[in-house]
Every structure is written in C-alpha cells, then in structure tokens.
C-alpha positions in Angstrom: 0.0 0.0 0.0 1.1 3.6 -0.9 0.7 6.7 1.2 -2.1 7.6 -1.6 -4.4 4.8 -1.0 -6.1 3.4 2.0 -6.9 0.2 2.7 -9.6 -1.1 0.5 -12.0 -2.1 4.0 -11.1 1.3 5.0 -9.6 2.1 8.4 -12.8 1.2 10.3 -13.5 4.9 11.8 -15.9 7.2 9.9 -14.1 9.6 9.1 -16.0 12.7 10.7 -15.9 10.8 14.3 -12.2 10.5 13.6 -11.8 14.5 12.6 -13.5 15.1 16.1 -11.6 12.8 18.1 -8.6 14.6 16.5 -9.3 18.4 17.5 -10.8 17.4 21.1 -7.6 15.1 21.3 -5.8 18.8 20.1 -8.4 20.6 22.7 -6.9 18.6 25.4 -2.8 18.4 24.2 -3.1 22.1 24.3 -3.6 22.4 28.2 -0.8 22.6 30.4 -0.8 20.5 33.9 -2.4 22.4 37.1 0.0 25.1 37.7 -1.1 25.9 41.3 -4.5 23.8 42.4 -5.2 25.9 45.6 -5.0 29.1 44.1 -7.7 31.4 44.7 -7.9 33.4 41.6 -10.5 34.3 38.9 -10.6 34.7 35.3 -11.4 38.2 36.3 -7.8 38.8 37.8 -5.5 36.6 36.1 -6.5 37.3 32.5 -8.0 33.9 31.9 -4.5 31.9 31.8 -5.8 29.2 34.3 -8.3 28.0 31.1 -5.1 26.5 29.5 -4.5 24.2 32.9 -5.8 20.7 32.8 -7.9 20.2 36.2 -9.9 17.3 37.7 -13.1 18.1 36.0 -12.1 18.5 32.8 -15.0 19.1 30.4 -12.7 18.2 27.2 -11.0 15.3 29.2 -14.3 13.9 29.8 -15.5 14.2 26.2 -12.7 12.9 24.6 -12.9 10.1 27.2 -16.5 9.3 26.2 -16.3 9.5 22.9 -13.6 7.1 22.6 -15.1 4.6 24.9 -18.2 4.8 23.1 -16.7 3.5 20.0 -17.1 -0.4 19.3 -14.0 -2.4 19.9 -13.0 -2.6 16.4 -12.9 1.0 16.2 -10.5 1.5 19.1 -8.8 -0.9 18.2 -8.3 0.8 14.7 -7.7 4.0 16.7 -4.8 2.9 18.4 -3.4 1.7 15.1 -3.3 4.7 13.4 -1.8 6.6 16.5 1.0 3.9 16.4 1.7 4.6 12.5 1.4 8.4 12.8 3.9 7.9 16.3 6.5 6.3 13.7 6.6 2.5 15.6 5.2 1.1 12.3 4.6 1.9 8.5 1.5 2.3 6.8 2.4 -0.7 4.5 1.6 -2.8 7.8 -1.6 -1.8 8.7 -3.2 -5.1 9.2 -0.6 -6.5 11.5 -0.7 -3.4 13.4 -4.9 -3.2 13.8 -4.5 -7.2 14.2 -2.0 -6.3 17.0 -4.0 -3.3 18.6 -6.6 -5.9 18.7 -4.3 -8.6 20.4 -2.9 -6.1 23.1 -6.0 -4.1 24.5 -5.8 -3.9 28.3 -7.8 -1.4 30.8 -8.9 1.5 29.1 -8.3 2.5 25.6 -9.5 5.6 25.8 -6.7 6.5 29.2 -3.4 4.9 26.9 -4.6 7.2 24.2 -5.1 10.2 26.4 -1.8 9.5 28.1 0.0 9.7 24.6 1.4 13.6 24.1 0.7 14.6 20.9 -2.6 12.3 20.3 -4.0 14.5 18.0 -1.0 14.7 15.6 -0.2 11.4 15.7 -4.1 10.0 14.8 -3.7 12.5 11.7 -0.4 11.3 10.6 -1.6 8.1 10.6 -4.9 8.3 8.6 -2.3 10.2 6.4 0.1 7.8 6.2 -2.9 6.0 4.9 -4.2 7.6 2.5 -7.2 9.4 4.6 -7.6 13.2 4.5 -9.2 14.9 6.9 -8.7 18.5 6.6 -12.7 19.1 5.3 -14.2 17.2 8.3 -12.0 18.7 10.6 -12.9 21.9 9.5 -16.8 21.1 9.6 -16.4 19.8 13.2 -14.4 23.1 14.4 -16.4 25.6 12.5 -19.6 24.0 13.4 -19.4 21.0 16.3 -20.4 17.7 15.5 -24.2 16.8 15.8 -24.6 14.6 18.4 -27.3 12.6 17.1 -25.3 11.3 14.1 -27.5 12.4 11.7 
C-alpha cells in the first residue's frame, strides 16, 4: 500500500468521528498541567491563563474520554493503530498487523493509553495520512460547526 491509498476495508472509523476525536484530542494536548490547584484566583484577575490548565473536571477530558469509549471495539482498536503509524513505531504498509496487534494487546482503558500519549491529536492525523485518509474538510466542519450529536 502507498501513502495515496487506504486500505480497500477502510480504516474502520468514519471519518468525521475521527476529525472530532482529533481536535478534542488537540483541545486537550493544548492544556498545560495544574500550575497551582489551591489558588484562589479568577478569570477576572489573572487574564483567563488558568483556562489553558488541565484540572480534575475537565470538560474536554471527559468528552474525549467518552467519545472514545463509546466507539465499538474494532474501532478502538483501529484508533490505536493509526496513532501507532502516525507515532513512527510502524509503517503504513503494515496496517493489518498493526490493527490485528491493537486488537491482540488491548488492556484497561483504551481511551486513558490514548489520552496518556502527548501529541494524540498529531499522531491519529499522521496516521490516517500515512494511509491515504484526508481529513482537513471534516475537521474543519467539526471546528467551525461542532459535531451533531445525534449522528444524523
């Protein structure tokens, strides 16, 4: 298979839930760790910096989190594979073995490995990329206008 072409089954995500898993996974790369957890500021007084820190209650953590668990197994599966291509551990010419070995290796919680992987975002567009899958009009649908939650 050639960077041009993906595989012929496709790579088992629609692509639109993949665009959106992408910018919330971007959403949530961009924050920085909790800075100061006690502190007793407002947005008022501290020129809104504190939206940029990850905290506890994390609205985009926790939508990222369910979106991915709410995906079927194959498609998590399928997720992790393309984050492992567009990471560099395999090429795009291997794609089965690597969605046959996402499938082999799942443990815990899919969607806490992927959240756990800096750079999530990049690395799940690198590897639709890689094969052949291009993105750029859903993602710009799902930041200019959301993503309908119904899935119409």
């Amino acid at each position: 298979m050639n960077a041009s072409e993906a595989p012929e089954d496709g790579i088992g995500i629609p692509t639109d839930t993949l665009a959106w898993i992408i910018l919330k996974a971007r959403a949530f790369d961009a924050q920085a760790g909790v800075s100061d957890p006690d502190e007793a500021s407002n947005s008022a007084d501290d020129r809104f910096v504190s939206v940029l820190e990850g905290q506890s209650d994390d609205p985009t953590a926790d939508e990222l989190h369910d979106l991915i668990d709410s995906l079927s197994d194959d498609e998590r599966a399928a997720l992790v594979a393309l984050a492992w291509i567009g990471r560099g551990d395999f090429e795009a010419e291997e794609w089965p073995e690597v969605l046959a070995m996402a499938r082999e290796r799942r443990q815990g919680s899919t969607a806490r490995y992927l959240m756990e992987m800096p750079l999530l975002g990049d690395y799940l567009e690198e590897g639709a990329a890689a094969l052949g899958v291009n993105l750029s009009d859903e993602e710009a649908e799902g930041y200019y206008h959301g993503r309908d939650r119904t899935g119409d």
